[in-house]
Structures are given as structure tokens and as C-alpha cells.
PAVOLO-628723 format. One line per field, with one value per residue: residue in three letters; x, y, z of N, C-alpha, C, O in turn. Coordinates in steps of 0.2 Angstrom, whole numbers, plus 5000, padded with zeros to 4 digits. Example, Ala and Ser with C-alpha at 12.3 -4.5 7.8 and 13.67 -1.06 7.14 Angstrom:
marfi = (ALA;SER)
n.px = (5066;5064)
n.py = (4972;4989)
n.pz = (5039;5035)
ca.px = (5062;5068)
ca.py = (4978;4995)
ca.pz = (5039;5036)
c.px = (5066;5064)
c.py = (4984;5000)
c.pz = (5039;5039)
o.px = (5071;5067)
o.py = (4983;5006)
o.pz = (5042;5040)
//
This chain:
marfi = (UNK;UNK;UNK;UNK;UNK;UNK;UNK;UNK;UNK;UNK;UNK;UNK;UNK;UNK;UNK;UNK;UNK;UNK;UNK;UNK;UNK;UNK;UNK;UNK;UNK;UNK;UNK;UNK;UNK;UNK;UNK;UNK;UNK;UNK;UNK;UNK;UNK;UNK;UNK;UNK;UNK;UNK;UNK;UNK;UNK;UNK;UNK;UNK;UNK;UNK;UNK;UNK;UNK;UNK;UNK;UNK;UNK;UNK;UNK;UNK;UNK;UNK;UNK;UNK;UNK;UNK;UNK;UNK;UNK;UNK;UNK;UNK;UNK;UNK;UNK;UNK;UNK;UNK;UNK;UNK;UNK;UNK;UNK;UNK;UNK;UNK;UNK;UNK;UNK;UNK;UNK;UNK;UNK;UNK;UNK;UNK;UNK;UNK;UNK;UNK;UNK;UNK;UNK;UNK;UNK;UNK;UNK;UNK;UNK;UNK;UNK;UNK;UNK;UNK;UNK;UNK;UNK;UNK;UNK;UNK;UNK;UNK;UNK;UNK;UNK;UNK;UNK;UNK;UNK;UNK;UNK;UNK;UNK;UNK;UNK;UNK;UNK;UNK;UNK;UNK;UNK;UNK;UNK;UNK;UNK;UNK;UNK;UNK;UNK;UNK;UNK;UNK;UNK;UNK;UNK;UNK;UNK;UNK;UNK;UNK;UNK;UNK;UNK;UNK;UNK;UNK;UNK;UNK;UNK;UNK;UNK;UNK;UNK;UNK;UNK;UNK;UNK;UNK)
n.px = (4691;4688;4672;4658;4644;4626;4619;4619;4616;4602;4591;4583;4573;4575;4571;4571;4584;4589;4583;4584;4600;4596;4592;4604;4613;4606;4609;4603;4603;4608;4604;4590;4583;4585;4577;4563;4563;4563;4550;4541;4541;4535;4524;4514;4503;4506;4510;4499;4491;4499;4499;4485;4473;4463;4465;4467;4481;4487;4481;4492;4502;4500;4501;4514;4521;4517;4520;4535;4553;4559;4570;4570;4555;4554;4559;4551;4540;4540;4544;4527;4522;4523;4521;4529;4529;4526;4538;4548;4553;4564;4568;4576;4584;4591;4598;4606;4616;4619;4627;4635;4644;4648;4657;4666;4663;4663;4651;4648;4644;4643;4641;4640;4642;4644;4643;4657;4674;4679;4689;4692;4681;4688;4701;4695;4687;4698;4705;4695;4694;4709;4709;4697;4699;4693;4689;4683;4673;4659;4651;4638;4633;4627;4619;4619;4617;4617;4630;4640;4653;4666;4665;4654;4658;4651;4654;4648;4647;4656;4661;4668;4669;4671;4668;4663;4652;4652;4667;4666;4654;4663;4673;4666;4660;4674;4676;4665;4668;4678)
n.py = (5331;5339;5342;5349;5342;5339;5330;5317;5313;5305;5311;5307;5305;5313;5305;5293;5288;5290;5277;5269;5268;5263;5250;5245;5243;5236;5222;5216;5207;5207;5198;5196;5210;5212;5200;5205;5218;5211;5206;5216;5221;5213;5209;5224;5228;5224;5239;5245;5241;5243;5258;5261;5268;5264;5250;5240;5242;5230;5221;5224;5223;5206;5204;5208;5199;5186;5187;5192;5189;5184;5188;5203;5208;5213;5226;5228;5231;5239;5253;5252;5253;5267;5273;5273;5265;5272;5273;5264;5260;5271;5270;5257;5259;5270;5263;5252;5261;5267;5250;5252;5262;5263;5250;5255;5255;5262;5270;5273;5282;5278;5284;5284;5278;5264;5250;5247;5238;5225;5224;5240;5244;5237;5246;5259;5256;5253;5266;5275;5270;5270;5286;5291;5283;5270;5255;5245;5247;5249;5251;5258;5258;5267;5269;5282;5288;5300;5306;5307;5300;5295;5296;5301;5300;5298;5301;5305;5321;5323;5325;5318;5322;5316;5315;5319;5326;5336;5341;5348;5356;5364;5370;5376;5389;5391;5399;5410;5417;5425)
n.pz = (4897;4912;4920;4930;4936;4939;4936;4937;4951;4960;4968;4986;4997;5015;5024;5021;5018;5030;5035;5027;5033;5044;5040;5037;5048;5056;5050;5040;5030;5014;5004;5007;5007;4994;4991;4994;4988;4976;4979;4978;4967;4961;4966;4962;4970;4983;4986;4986;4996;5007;5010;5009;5020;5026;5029;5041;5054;5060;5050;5040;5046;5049;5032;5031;5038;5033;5019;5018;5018;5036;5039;5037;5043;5054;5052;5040;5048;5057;5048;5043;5052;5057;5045;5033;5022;5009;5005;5001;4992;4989;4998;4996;4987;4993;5002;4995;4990;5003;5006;4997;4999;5012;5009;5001;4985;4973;4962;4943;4931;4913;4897;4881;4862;4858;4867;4879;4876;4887;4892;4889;4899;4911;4912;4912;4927;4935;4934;4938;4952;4956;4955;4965;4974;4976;4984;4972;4957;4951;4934;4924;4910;4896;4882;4868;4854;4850;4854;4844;4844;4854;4874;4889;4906;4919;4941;4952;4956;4947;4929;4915;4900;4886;4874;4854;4853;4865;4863;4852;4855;4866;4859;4850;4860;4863;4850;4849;4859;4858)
ca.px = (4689;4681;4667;4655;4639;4625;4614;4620;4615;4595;4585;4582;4571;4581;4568;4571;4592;4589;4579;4592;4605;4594;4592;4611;4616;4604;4611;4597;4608;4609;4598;4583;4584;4583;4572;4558;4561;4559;4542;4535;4540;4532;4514;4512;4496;4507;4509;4492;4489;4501;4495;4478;4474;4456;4464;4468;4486;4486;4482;4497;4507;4498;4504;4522;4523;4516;4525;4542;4559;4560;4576;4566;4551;4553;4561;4544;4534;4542;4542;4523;4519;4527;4518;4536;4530;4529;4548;4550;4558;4568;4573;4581;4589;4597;4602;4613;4622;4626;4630;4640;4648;4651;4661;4672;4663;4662;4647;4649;4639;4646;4637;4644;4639;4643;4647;4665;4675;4679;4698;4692;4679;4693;4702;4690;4686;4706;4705;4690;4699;4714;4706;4693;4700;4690;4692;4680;4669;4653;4650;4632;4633;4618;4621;4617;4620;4618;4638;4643;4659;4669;4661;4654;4658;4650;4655;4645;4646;4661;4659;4673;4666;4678;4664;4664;4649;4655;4672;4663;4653;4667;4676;4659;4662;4679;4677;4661;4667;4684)
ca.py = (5337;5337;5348;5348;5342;5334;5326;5308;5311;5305;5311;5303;5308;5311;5301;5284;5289;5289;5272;5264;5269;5257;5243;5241;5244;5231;5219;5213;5204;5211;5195;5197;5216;5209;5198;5208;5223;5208;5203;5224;5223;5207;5211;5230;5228;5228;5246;5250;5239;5247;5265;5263;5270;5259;5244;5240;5240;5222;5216;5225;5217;5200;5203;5207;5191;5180;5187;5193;5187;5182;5194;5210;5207;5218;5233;5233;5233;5247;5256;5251;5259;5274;5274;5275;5260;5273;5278;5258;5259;5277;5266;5251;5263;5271;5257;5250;5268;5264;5250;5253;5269;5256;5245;5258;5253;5269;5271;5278;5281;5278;5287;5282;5275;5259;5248;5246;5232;5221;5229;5247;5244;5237;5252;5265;5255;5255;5276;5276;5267;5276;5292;5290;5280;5267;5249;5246;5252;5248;5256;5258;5258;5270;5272;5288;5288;5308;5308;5306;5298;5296;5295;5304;5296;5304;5302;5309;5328;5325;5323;5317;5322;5315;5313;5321;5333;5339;5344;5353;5362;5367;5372;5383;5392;5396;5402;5413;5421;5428)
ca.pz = (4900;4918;4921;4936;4933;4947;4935;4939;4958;4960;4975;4988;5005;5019;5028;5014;5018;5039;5037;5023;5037;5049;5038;5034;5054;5062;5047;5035;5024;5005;5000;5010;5006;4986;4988;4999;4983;4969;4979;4980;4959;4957;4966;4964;4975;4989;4989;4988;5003;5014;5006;5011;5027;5029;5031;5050;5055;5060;5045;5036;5050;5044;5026;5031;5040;5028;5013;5016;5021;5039;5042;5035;5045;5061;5051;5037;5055;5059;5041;5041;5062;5056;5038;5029;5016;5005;5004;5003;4984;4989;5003;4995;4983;4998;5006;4990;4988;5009;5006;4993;5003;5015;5007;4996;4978;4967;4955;4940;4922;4906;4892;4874;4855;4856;4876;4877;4878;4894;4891;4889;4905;4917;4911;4916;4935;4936;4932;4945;4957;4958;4956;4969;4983;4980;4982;4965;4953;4947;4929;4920;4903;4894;4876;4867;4849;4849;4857;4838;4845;4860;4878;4894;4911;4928;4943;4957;4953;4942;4924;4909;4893;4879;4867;4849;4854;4869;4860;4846;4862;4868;4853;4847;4864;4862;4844;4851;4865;4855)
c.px = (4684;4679;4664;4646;4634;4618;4612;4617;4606;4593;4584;4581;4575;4577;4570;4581;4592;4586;4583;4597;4603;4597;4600;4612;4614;4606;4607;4601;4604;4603;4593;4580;4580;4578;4564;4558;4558;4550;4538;4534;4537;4522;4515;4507;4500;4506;4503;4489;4492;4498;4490;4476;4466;4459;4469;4476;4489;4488;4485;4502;4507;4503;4512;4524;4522;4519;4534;4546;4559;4565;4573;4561;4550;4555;4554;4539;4536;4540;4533;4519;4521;4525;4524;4534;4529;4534;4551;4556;4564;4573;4580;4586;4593;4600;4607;4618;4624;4628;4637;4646;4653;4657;4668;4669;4659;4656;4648;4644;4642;4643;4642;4640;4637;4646;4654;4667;4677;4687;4697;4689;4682;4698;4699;4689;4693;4705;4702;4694;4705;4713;4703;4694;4697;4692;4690;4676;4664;4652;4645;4634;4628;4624;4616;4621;4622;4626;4641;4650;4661;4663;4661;4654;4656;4651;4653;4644;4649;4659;4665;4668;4671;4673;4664;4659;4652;4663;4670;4658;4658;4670;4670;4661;4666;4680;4671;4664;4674;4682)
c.py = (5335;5344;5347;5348;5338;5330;5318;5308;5312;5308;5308;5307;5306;5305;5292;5284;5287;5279;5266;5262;5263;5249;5240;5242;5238;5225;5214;5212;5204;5206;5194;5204;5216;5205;5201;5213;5218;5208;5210;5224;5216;5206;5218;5230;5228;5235;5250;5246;5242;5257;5266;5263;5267;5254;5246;5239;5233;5218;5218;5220;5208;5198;5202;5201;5185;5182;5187;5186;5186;5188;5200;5211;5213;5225;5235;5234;5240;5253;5257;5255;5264;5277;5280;5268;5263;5273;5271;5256;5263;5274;5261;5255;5266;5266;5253;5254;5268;5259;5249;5257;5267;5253;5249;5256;5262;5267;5276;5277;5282;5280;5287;5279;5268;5256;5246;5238;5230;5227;5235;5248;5243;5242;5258;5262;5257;5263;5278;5275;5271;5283;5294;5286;5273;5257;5246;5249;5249;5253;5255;5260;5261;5271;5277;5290;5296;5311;5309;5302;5299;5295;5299;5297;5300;5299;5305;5315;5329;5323;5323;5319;5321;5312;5319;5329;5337;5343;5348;5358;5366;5373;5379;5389;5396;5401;5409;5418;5425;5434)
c.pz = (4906;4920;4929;4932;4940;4944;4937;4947;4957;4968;4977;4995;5010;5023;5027;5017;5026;5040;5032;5028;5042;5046;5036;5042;5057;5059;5046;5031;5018;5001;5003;5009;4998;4984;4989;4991;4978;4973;4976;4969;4956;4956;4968;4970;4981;4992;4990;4996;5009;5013;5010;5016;5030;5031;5038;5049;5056;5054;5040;5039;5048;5040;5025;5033;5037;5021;5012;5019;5030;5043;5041;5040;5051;5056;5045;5042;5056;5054;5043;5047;5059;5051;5033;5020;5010;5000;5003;4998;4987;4996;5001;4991;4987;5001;5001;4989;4997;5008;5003;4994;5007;5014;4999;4988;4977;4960;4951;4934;4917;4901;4886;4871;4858;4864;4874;4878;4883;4894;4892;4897;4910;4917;4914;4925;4938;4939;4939;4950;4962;4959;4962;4975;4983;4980;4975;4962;4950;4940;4926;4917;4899;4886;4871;4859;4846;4850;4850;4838;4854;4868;4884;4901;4918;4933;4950;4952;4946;4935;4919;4903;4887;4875;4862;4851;4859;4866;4857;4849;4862;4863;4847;4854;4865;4858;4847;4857;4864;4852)
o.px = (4679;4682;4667;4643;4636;4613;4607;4616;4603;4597;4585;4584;4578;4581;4571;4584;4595;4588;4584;4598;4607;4601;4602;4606;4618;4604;4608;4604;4598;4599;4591;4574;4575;4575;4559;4553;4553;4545;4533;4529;4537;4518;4516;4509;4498;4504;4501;4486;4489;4495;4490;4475;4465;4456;4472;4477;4492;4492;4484;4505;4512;4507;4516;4528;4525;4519;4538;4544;4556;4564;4575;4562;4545;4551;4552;4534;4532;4536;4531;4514;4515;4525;4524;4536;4529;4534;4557;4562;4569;4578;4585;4592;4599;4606;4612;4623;4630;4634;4642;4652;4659;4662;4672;4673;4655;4657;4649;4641;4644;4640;4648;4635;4632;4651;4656;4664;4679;4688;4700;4693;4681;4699;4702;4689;4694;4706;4705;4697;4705;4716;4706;4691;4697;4694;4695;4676;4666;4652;4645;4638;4623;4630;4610;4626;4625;4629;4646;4653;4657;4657;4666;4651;4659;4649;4658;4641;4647;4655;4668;4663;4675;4674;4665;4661;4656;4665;4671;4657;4657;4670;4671;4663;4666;4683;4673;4662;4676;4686)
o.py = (5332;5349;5344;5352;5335;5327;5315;5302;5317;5307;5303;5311;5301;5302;5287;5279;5281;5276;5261;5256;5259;5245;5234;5242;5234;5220;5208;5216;5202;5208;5189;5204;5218;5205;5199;5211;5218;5211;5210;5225;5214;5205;5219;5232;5232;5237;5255;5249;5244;5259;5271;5257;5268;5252;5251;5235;5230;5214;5215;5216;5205;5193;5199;5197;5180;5177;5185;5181;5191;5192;5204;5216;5217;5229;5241;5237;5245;5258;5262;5259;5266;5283;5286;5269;5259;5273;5271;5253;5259;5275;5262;5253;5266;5267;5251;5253;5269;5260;5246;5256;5268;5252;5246;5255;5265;5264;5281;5272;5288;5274;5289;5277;5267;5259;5244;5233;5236;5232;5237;5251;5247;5243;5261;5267;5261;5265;5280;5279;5274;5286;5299;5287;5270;5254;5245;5255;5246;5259;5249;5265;5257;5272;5276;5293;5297;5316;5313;5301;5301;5293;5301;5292;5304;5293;5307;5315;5333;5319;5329;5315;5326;5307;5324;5334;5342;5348;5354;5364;5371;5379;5384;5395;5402;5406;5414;5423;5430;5438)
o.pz = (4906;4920;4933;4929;4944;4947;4937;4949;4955;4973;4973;4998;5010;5027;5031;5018;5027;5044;5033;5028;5043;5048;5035;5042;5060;5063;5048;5028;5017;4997;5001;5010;4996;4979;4985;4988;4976;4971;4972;4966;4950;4952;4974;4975;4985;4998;4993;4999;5014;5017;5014;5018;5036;5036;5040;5044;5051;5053;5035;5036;5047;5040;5021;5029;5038;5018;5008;5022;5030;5048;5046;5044;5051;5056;5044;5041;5055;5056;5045;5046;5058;5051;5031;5015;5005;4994;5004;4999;4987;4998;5003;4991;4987;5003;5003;4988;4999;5009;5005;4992;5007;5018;4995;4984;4979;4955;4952;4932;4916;4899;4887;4873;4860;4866;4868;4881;4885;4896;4897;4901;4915;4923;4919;4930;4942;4945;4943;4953;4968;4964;4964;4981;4989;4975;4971;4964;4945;4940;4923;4918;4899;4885;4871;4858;4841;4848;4850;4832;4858;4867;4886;4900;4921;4931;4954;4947;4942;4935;4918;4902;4885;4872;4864;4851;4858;4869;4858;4846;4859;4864;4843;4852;4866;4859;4846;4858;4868;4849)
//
């Protein structure tokens, strides 16, 4: 059963969207990109550095240069002149769904009991695939033992619902509105 649903799509400022567009265009490769996010999840304290509007621009310029990656470097000066290093997270999260927009790979979310097996999941990216146009598919796996059976798969807006409740929804619906 597909429904329409837009829970699966996160927020994301258009501002964090325009500056994603940058960083995949001027071609920061993917692992300078990952490693600059591990560093920000390794020492929170950065963000309160670039945050904090006493300290002298400079000496954020400093930090960038003696911390990051080498290839990122000009674009968190940029972010940092512009006072974007908040949006840094809602950044990197947009710049994986370009690149992945990019590159034809389909995300999707799989909600079920129990994860499926390797056979079931090659199955389901196939379905995507064909479906969707696209060359792959990425699939998160959440398990939600509330389903009682069976599994929801979104999609962007779209949503599969072949789990147990969802049918017995459905089926209270029908019987109600007769």
C-alpha cells in the first residue's frame, strides 16, 4: 500500500542547501568533507569558537588552518567571513543528499521488527532502483517493534506500508466509514 507521507524529509536551511551546492561544485572531495565533520563531533568546542562573536575573526581563520583538512580550508573561511559556521552540520547533511542526487543513489528508510536479510535488502534496493531511476540505493534500517509484523519503507514523500498495523489501520477505516 503506498501512501504519501513527508515524514522521511529533514529540514534543512536553504542557506546550509546553497553552501552544500558550493562545496560539492568547487570539488572538496568526500573525504576531507568527513573528516573536517568527524573533527567538529570530536571537539564540540569548536562550535562555540566559531559562535562566539568576541573572538577576533583572525583568530577563527588561525583555527581553520591549523585544524582542518587542507582541501576544506578556503570554503570554512568563507562559511566563517559570512558567519555560516553555524549551518556547518545542516551543511554537511546537505552536501551528502547532493551528493548523492549527484550521483543517481536513492535514499530510503526501512522501518520493521526485525532487519532483514542481505537477500530481502538486495531485493528492496532492486524495487528502488527500478522504481526510482536510480542507479542505487542506500537503505536505513530503524526497527520499531510496535509494526507487529511486516515493514514500512519511505521513500522521499512516498511511503509502503506492508506492516501488520498499518493493515489493521486501514481495515478499522474501511469498517468505520461503511
Amino acid at each position: 500500500m503506498k501512501t504519501q507521507t513527508s515524514k522521511s524529509q529533514i529540514y534543512c536551511p536553504m542557506a546550509a542547501i546553497r553552501y552544500a551546492r558550493v562545496l560539492y561544485e568547487v570539488g572538496v572531495p568526500k573525504e576531507a568533507v568527513q573528516k573536517t565533520r568527524e573533527i567538529f563531533e570530536e571537539v564540540p568546542q569548536l562550535h562555540e569558537i566559531f559562535a562566539n562573536p568576541t573572538i577576533e575573526l583572525q583568530k577563527k581563520m588561525n583555527v581553520v588552518d591549523r585544524v582542518f583538512p587542507k582541501e576544506i580550508r578556503n570554503f570554512l573561511k568563507v562559511a566563517c567571513r559570512y558567519q555560516r559556521m553555524n549551518l556547518i552540520e545542516d551543511i554537511f547533511t546537505a552536501y551528502d543528499r547532493y551528493c548523492d542526487e549527484q550521483n543517481q543513489v536513492l535514499n530510503a528508510v526501512l522501518t520493521c521488527i526485525q532487519p532483514p536479510t542481505e537477500e530481502q535488502k538486495k531485493g528492496m534496493e532492486a524495487f528502488l532502483c527500478k522504481k526510482y531511476g536510480a542507479k542505487s540505493a542506500k537503505i536505513e534500517v530503524r526497527q520499531d517493534k510496535a509494526l507487529l509484523g511486516g515493514f514500512i519503507l519511505r521513500v522521499g514523500s512516498d511511503e509502503y506500508d506492508w506492516s501488520m498495523k498499518g493493515r489493521l489501520n486501514r481495515l478499522e477505516q474501511r469498517l468505520t466509514w461503511r
